[in-house]
BAROTOR-125888 format. One line per 2 residues: number of its first residue (from 1); their letters; for each residue x, y, z of C-alpha. Coordinates in steps of 0.05 Angstrom, whole numbers. Each point is the difference from the previous one (the first is absolute). Layout:
% BAROTOR-125888
NUM> A> X,Y,Z  ...
% end
This chain:
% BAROTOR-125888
1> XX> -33,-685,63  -64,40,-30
3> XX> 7,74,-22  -39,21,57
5> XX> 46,-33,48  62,25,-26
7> XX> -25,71,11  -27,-18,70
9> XX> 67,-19,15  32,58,-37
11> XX> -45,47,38  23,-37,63
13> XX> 73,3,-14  -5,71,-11
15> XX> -38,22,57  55,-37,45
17> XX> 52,34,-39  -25,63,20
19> XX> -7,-10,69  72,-19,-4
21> XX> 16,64,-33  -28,30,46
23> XX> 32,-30,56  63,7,-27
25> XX> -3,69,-23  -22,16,76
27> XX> 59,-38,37  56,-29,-46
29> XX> 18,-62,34  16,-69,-18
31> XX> -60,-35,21  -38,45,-46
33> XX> 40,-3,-53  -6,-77,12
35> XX> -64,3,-10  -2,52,-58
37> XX> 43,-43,-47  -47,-60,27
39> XX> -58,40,-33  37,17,-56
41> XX> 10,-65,-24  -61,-29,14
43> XX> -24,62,-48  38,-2,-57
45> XX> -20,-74,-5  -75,20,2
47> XX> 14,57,-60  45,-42,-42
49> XX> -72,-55,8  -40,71,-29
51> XX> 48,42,-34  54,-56,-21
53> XX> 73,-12,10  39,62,-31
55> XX> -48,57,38  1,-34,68
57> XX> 80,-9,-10  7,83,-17
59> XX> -44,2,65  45,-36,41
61> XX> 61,23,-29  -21,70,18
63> XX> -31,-15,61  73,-27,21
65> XX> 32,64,-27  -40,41,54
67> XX> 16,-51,55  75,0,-13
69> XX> 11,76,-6  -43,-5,71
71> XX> 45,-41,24  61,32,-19
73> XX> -25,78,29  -22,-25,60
75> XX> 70,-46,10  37,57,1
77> XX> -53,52,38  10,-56,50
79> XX> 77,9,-2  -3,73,3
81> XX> -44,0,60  57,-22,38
83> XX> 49,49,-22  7,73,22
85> XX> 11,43,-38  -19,-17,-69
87> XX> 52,38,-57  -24,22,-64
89> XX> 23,-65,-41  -43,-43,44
91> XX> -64,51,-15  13,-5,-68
93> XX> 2,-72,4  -65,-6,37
95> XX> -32,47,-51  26,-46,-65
97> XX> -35,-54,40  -64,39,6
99> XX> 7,19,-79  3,-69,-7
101> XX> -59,-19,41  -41,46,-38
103> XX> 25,-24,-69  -14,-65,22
105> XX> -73,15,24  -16,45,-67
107> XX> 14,-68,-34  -40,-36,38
109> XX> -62,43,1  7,6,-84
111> XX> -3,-79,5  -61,10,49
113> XX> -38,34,-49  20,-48,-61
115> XX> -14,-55,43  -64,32,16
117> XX> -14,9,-73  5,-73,-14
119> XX> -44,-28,59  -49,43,-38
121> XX> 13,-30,-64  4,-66,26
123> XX> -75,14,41  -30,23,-62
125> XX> 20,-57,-42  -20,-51,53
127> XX> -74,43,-1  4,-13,-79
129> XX> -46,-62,-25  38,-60,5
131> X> 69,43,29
% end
């Protein structure tokens, strides 16, 4: 595969990612997330082609992170739903969850931007004579 194809099909990879993001952030359900993790993969294939192996697999890893501690708080949001009333232990479950989350999507974004980084490394040596 040329350079210029793996970062066609990076670019398409990550433009279907985000409309899965974006789907899923909108309505968390399984087909979504189906199709999210789909995306994913298809992805972090294309940046371990650009990038190589070790940043596409901190990617991933963190990616996963995210979708897990998803997972979990909206598992037991669901199981709350259909309780009445909720006591304090169960609030301060669903907030550890939520603490979670965010640790989990702080990660992620810091691997974002160092992912980010390196796509620009990896563009400017492909730009370089003979790169």
């Amino acid at each position: 595969m040329s350079r210029e194809d793996r970062w066609k099909a990076l670019g398409d990879a990550s433009d279907a990612m985000t409309d899965a993001w974006i789907d899923v952030t909108r309505e968390f359900r399984p087909e979504n997330r189906f199709r999210l993790e789909a995306a994913a993969r298809t992805f972090v294939t294309c940046l371990a082609q650009v990038v190589g192996t070790e940043p596409a697999f901190q990617y991933e890893t963190a990616f996963r992170r995210v979708l897990d501690a998803l997972d979990r708080e909206a598992r037991f949001a669901a199981t709350l739903a259909g309780e009445s009333p909720i006591d304090e232990s169960d609030a301060a479950r669903l907030r550890w969850l939520q603490t979670e989350t965010n640790r989990a999507r702080t990660t992620y974004d810091a691997i974002v931007i160092e992912t980010s980084k390196r796509l620009d490394e990896a563009e400017a040596a492909d730009k370089e004579p003979g790169g």
